[in-house]
N, C-alpha and C positions, 0 to 999 in steps of 0.2 A: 584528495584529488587536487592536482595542481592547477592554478588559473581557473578556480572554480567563482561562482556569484553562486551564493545561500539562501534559499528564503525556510521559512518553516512554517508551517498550515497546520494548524489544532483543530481537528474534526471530531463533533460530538454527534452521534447519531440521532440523538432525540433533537437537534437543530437540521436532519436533511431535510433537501427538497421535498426526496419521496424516501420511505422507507422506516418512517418513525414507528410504526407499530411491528417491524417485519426488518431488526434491525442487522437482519442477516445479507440484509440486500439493500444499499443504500446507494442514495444519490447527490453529491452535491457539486455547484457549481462554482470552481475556483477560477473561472474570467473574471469575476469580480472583485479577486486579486488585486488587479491593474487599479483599483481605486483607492486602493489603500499602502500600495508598498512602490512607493517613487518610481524606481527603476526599475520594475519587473518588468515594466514595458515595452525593456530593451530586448527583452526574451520571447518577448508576445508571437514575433513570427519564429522562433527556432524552429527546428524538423524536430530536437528530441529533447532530453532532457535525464537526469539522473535522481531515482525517487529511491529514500530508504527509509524504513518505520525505525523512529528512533526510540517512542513508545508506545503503549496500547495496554488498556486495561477495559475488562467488560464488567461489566455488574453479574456473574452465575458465579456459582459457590463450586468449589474443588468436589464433593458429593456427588451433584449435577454432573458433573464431565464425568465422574466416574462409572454413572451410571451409564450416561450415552457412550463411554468407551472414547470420550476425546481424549485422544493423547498431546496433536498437536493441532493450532487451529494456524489454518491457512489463509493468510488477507492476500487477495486480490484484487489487481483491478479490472475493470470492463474490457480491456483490449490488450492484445499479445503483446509479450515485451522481445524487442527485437532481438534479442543476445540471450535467450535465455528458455532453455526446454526442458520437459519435463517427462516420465514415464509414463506410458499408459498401455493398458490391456490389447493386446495386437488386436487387429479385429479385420473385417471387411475393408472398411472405409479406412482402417491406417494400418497397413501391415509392416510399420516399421519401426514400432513400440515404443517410439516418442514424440511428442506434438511440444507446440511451441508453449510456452507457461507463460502466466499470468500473473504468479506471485510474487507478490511485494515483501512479503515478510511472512514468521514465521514463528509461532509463539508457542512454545511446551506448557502444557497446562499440567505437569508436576503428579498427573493423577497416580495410584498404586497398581503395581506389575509393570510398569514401562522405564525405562533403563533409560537417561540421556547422556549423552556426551558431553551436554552443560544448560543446568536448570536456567539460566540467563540466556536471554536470545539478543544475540548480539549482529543484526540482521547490516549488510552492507549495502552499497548501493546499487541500486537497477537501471538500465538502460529501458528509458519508458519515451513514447511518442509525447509530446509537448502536454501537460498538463491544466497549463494556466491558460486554454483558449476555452473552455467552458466547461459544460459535463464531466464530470467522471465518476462511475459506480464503483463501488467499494463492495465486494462479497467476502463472507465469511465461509471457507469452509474447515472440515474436520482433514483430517491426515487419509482418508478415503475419497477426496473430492468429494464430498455433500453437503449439500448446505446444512452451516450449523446451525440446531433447533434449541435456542434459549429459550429457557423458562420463563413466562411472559414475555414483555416486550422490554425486556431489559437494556441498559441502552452498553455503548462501549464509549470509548475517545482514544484519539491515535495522535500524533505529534508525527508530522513528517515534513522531514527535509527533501528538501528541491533543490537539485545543483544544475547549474549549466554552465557549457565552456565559456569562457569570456573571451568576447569577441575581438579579434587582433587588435582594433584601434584602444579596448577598455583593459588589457590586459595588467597591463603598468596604473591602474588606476584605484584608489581606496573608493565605497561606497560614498563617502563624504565627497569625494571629489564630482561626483554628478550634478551634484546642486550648482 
């Protein structure tokens, strides 16, 4: 992405706020960002922001998923991403068999009888509401929308990149050049 500012955020589950035993549903709070990466500050009021899982690994065994039938697990976040829908069962409440999506990424867990198109998940960027102003919950689901149920409370970590446009006056400007 052109005239982008990068930051990157390593989330371990067994460090959330809430969620450590229940690592399917986690919460952590990246406003406190702003204390440790100079310029993110410049970002603090944006409207949006670009999130993409650049990695993510869980602590369950390929056995495990094959047992529950995970093919693929689905990371989300806690709120809609603007630009970005998804399928779902027609119903009463939505007879137009797609709602807005939530997910961030998207990871094959390789198990036997499911076919990919490519064992690597090579997950791109999402259009997500501003990040860095506090909260944001992290769900794990299965390729069914359900929360996925690991074997104990095994933890995972994900590696995600944050871009935002750079603002017309920082456009022409290197990171160093802030200080």
């Amino acid at each position: 992405m052109y005239n982008m500012e990068y930051f990157e955020v390593f989330l371990n589950s067994a460090d959330a706020n809430q969620g450590k035993t229940t690592p399917h549903t986690t919460i952590f709070n990246l406003g406190s960002i702003n204390d440790f990466v100079p310029n993110s500050h410049l970002y603090q009021n944006a409207d949006y922001c670009y999130v993409k899982v650049k990695y993510f690994v869980v602590e369950e065994t390929l056995a495990n998923f094959n047992t529950a039938n995970v093919g693929t697990i689905l990371i989300e976040m806690g709120s809609a991403m603007p630009n970005s829908v998804r399928s779902e069962e027609i119903s009463t409440s939505n007879p137009r068999n797609m709602t807005q999506s939530n997910i961030i990424g998207l990871v094959p867990t390789s198990i036997g009888g499911n076919t990919y198109s490519s064992t690597r998940y090579e997950n791109d960027f999402v259009k997500a509401g501003n990040i860095l102003n506090g909260d944001i919950v992290i769900n794990l689901k299965d390729q069914d929308n359900v929360s996925l149920t690991l074997t104990a409370s095994k933890a995972w970590c994900m590696l995600l990149c944050i871009g935002f446009e750079k603002q017309a006056q920082l456009k022409n400007k290197s990171n160093i050049d802030y200080f």
